[in-house]
N, CA, C and O atoms as a Tinker XYZ file with bonds, in Angstrom:
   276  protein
     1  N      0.836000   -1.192000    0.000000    73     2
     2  CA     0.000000    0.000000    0.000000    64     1     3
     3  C      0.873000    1.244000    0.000000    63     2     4     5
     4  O      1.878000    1.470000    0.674000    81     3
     5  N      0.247000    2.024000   -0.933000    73     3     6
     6  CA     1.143000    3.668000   -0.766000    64     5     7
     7  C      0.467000    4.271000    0.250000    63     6     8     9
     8  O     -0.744000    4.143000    0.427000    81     7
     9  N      1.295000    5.008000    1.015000    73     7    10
    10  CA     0.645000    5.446000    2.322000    64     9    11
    11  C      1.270000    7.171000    1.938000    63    10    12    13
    12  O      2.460000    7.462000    1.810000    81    11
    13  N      0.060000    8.153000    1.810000    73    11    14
    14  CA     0.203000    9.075000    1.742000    64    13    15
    15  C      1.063000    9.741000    2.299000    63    14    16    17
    16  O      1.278000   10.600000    1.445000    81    15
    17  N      1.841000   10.002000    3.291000    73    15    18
    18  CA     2.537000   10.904000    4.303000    64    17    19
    19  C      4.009000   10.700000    3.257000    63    18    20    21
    20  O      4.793000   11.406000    2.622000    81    19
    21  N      3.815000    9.541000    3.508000    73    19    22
    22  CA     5.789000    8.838000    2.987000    64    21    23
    23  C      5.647000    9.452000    1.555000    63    22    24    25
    24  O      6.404000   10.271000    1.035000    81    23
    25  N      4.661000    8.958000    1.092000    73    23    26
    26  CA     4.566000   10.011000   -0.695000    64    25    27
    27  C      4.819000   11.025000   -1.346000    63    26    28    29
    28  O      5.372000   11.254000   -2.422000    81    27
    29  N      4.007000   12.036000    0.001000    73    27    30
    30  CA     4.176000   13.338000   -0.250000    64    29    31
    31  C      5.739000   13.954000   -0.290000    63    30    32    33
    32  O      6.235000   14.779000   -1.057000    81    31
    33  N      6.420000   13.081000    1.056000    73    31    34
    34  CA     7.736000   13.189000    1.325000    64    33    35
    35  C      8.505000   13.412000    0.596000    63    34    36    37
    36  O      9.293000   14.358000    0.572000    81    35
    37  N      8.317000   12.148000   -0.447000    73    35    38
    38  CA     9.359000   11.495000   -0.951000    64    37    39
    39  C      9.003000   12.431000   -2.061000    63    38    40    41
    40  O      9.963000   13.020000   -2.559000    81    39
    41  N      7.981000   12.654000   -2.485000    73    39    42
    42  CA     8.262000   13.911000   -3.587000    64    41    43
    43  C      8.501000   15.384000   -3.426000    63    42    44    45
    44  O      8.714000   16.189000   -4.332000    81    43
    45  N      8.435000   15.609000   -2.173000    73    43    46
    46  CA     9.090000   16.877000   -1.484000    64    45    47
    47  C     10.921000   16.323000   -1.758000    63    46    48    49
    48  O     11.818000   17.001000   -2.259000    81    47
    49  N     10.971000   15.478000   -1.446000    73    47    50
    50  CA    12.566000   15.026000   -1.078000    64    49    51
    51  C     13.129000   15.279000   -2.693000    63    50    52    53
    52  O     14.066000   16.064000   -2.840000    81    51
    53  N     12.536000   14.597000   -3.895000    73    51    54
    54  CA    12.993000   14.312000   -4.890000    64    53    55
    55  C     13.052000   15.972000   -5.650000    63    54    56    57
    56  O     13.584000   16.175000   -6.741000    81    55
    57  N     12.516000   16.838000   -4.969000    73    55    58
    58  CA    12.692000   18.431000   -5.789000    64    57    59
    59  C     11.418000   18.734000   -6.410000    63    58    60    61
    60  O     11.263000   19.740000   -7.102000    81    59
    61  N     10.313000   17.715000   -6.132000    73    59    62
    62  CA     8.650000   18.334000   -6.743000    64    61    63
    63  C      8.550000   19.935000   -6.162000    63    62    64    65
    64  O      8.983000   20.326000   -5.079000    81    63
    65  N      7.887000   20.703000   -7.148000    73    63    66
    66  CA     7.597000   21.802000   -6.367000    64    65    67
    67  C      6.011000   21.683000   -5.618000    63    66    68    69
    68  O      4.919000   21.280000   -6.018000    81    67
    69  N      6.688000   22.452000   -3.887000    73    67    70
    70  CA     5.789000   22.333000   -2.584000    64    69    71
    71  C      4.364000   22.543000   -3.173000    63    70    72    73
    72  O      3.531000   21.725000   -2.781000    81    71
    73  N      3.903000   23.569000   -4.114000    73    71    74
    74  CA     2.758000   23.529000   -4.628000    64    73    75
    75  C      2.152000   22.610000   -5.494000    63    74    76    77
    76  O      0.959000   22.397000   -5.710000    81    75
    77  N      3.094000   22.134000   -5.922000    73    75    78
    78  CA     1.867000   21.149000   -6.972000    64    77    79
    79  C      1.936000   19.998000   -5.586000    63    78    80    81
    80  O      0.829000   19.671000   -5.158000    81    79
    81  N      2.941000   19.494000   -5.009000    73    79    82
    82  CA     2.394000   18.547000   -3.571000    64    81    83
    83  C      1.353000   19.072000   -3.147000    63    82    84    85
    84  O      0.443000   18.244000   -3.160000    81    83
    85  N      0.967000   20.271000   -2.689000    73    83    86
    86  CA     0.133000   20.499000   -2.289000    64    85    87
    87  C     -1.341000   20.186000   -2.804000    63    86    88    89
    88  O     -2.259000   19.694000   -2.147000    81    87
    89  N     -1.346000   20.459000   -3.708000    73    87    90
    90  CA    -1.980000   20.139000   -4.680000    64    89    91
    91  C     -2.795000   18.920000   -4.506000    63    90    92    93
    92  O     -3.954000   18.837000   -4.098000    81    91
    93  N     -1.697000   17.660000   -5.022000    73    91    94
    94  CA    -2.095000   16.286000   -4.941000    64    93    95
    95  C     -2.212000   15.698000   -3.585000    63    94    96    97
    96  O     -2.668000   14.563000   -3.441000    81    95
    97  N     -1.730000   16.589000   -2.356000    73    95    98
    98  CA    -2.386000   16.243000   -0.805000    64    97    99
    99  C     -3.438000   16.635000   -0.723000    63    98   100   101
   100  O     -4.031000   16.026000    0.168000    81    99
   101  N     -4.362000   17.759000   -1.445000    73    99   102
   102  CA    -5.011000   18.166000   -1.320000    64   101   103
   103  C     -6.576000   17.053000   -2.189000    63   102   104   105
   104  O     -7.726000   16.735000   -1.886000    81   103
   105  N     -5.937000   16.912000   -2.953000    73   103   106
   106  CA    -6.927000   15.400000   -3.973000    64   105   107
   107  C     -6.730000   14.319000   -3.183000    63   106   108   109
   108  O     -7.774000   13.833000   -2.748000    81   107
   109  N     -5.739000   13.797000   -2.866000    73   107   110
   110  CA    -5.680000   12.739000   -2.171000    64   109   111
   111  C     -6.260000   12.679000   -1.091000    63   110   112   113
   112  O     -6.850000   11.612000   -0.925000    81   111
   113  N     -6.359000   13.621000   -0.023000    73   111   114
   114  CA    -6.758000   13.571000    1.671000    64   113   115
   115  C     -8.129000   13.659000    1.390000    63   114   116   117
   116  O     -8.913000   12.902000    1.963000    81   115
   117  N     -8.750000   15.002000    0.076000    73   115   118
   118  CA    -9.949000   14.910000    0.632000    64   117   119
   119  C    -10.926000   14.133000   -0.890000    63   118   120   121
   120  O    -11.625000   14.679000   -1.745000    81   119
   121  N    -10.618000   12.946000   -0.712000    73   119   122
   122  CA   -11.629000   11.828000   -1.895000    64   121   123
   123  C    -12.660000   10.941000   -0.510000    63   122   124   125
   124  O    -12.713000   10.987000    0.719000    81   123
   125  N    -13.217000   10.332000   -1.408000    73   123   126
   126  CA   -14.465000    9.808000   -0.585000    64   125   127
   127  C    -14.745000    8.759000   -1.673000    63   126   128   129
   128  O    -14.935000    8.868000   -2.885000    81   127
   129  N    -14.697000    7.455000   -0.642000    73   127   130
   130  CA   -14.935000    6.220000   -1.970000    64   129   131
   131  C    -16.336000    5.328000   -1.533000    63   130   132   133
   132  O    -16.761000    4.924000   -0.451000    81   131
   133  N    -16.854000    5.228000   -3.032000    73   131   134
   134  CA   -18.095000    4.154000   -2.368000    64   133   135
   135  C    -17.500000    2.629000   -3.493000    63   134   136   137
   136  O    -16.650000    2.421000   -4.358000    81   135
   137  N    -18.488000    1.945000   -2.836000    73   135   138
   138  CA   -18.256000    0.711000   -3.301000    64   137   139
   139  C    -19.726000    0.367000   -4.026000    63   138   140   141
   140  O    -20.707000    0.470000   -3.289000    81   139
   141  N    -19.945000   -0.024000   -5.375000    73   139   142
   142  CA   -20.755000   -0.461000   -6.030000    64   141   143
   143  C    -20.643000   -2.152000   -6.396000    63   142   144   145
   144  O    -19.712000   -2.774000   -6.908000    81   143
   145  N    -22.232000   -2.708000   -5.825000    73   143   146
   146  CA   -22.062000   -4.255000   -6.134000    64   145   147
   147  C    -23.158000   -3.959000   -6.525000    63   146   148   149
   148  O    -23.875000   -3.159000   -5.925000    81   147
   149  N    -23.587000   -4.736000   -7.939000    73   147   150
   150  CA   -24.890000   -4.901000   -8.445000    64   149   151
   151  C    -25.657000   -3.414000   -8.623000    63   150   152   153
   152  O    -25.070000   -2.569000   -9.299000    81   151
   153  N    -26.876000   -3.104000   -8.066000    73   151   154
   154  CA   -27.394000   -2.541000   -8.066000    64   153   155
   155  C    -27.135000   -1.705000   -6.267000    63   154   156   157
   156  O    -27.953000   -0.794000   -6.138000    81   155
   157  N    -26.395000   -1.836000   -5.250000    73   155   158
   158  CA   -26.361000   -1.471000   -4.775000    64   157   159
   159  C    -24.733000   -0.864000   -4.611000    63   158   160   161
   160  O    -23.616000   -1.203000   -5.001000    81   159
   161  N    -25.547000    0.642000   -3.489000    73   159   162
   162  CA   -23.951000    1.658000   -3.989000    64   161   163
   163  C    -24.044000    1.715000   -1.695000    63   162   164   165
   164  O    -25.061000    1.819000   -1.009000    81   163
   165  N    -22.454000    1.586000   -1.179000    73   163   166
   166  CA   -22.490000    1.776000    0.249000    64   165   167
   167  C    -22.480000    3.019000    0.208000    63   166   168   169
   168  O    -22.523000    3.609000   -0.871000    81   167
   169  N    -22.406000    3.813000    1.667000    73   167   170
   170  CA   -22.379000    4.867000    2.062000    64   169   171
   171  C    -20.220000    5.714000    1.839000    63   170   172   173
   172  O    -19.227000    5.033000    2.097000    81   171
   173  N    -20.178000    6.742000    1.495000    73   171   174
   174  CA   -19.198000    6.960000    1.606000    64   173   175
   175  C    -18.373000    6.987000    2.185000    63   174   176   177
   176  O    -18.686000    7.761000    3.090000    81   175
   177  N    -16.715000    6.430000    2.471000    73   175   178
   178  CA   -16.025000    6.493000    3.090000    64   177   179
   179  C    -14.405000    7.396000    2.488000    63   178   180   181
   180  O    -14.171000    7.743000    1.330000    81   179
   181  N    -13.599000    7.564000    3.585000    73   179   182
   182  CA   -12.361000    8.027000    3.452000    64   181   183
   183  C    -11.088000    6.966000    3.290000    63   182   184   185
   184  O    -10.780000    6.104000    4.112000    81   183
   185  N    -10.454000    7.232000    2.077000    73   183   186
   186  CA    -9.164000    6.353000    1.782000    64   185   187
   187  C     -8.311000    7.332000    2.221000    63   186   188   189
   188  O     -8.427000    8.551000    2.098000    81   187
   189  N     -6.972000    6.343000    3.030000    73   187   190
   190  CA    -5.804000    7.124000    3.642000    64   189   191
   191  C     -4.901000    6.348000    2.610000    63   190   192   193
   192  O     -3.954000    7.090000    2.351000    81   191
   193  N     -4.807000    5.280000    1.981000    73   191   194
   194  CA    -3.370000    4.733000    1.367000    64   193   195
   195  C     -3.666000    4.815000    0.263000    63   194   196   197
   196  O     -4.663000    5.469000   -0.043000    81   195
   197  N     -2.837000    4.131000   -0.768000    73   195   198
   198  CA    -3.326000    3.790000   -2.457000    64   197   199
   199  C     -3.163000    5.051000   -3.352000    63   198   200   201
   200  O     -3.371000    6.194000   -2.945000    81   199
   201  N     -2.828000    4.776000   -4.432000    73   199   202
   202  CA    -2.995000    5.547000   -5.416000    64   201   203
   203  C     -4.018000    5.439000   -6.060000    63   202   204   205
   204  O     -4.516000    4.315000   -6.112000    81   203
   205  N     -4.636000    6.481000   -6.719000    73   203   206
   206  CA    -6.190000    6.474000   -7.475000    64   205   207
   207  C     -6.063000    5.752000   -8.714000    63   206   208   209
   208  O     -5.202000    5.970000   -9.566000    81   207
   209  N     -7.318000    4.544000   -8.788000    73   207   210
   210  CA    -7.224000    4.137000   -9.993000    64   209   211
   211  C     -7.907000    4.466000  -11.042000    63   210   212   213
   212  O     -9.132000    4.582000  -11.014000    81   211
   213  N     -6.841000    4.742000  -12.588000    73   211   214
   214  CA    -7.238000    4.590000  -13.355000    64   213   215
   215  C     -6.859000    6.636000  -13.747000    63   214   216   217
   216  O     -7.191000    7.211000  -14.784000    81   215
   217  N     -6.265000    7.147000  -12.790000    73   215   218
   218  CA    -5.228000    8.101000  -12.975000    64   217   219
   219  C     -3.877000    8.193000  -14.017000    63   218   220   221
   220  O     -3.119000    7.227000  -14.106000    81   219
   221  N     -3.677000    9.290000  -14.699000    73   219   222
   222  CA    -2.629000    8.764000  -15.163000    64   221   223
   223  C     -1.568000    9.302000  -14.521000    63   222   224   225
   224  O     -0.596000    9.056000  -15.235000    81   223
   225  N     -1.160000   10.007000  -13.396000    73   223   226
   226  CA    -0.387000    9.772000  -12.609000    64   225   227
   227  C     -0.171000    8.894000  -11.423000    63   226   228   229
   228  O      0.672000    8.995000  -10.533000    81   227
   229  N     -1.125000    7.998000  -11.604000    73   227   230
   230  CA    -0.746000    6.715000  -10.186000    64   229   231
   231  C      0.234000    5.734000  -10.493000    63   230   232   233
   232  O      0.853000    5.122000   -9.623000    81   231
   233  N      0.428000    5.530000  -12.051000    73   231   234
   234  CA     2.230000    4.666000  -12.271000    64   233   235
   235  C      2.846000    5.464000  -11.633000    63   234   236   237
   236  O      2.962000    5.100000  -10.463000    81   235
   237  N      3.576000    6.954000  -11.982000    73   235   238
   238  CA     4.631000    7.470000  -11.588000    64   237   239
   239  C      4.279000    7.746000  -10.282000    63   238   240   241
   240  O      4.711000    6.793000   -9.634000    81   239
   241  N      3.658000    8.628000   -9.436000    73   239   242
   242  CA     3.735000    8.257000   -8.426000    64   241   243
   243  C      4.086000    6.754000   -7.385000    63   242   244   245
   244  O      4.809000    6.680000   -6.392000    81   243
   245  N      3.303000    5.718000   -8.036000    73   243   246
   246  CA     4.310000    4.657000   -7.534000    64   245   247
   247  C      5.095000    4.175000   -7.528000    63   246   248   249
   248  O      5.420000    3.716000   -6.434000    81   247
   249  N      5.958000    3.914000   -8.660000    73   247   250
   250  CA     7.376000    4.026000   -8.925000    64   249   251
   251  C      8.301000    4.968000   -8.354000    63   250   252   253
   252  O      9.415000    4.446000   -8.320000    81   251
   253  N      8.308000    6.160000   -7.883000    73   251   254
   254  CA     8.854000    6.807000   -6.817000    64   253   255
   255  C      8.524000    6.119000   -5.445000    63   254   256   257
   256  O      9.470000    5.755000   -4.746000    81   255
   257  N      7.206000    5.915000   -5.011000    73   255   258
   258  CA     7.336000    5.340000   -3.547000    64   257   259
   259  C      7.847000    3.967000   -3.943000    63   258   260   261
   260  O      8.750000    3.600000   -3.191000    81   259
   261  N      7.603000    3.276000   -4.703000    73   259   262
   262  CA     8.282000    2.090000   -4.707000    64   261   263
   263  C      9.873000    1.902000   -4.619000    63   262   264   265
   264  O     10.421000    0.934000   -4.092000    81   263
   265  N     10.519000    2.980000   -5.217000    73   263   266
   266  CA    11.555000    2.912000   -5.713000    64   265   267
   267  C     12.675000    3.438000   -4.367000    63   266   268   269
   268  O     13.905000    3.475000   -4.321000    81   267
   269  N     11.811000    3.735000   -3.543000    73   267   270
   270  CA    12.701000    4.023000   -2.476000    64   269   271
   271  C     12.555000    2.989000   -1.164000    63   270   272   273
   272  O     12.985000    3.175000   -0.026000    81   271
   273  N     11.739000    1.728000   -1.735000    73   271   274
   274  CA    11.793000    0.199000   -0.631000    64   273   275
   275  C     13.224000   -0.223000   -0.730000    63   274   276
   276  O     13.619000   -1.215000   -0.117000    81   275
C-alpha cells in the first residue's frame, strides 16, 4: 500500500515543487470512496493509502514510492 505521508515526502525530497504537492495532498486527503455491487452503492467512506485508480499519474507516483523500498 502507498501510504500518503511517505509520498508526499518522498516527492518533497525528490525536488517536486511544494505547490503542486500540495496540490495532490489536497486530492488525495480529501476523496471519498463508495463501493458499487450490483445494483447497490455503500455509504461513503475516506481512503488514507493507495494511489487512485485509473489516474494517469498513479504509475509514476508509484514508482517513486516504490523505488525508495
Amino acid at each position: 500500500r502507498v501510504h500518503f505521508v511517505k509520498l508526499f515526502n518522498l516527492l518533497i525530497k525528490r525536488g517536486m515543487c511544494p505547490l503542486s504537492v500540495l496540490l495532490l495532498m489536497f486530492v488525495y486527503t480529501h476523496q471519498s470512496m463508495k463501493v458499487k455491487w450490483n445494483v447497490y452503492i455503500t455509504e461513503g467512506f475516506n481512503c488514507f493509502n493507495g494511489v487512485k485508480q485509473g489516474c494517469v499519474l498513479s504509475p509514476i507516483l508509484f514508482c517513486i514510492y516504490v523505488d525508495e523500498l
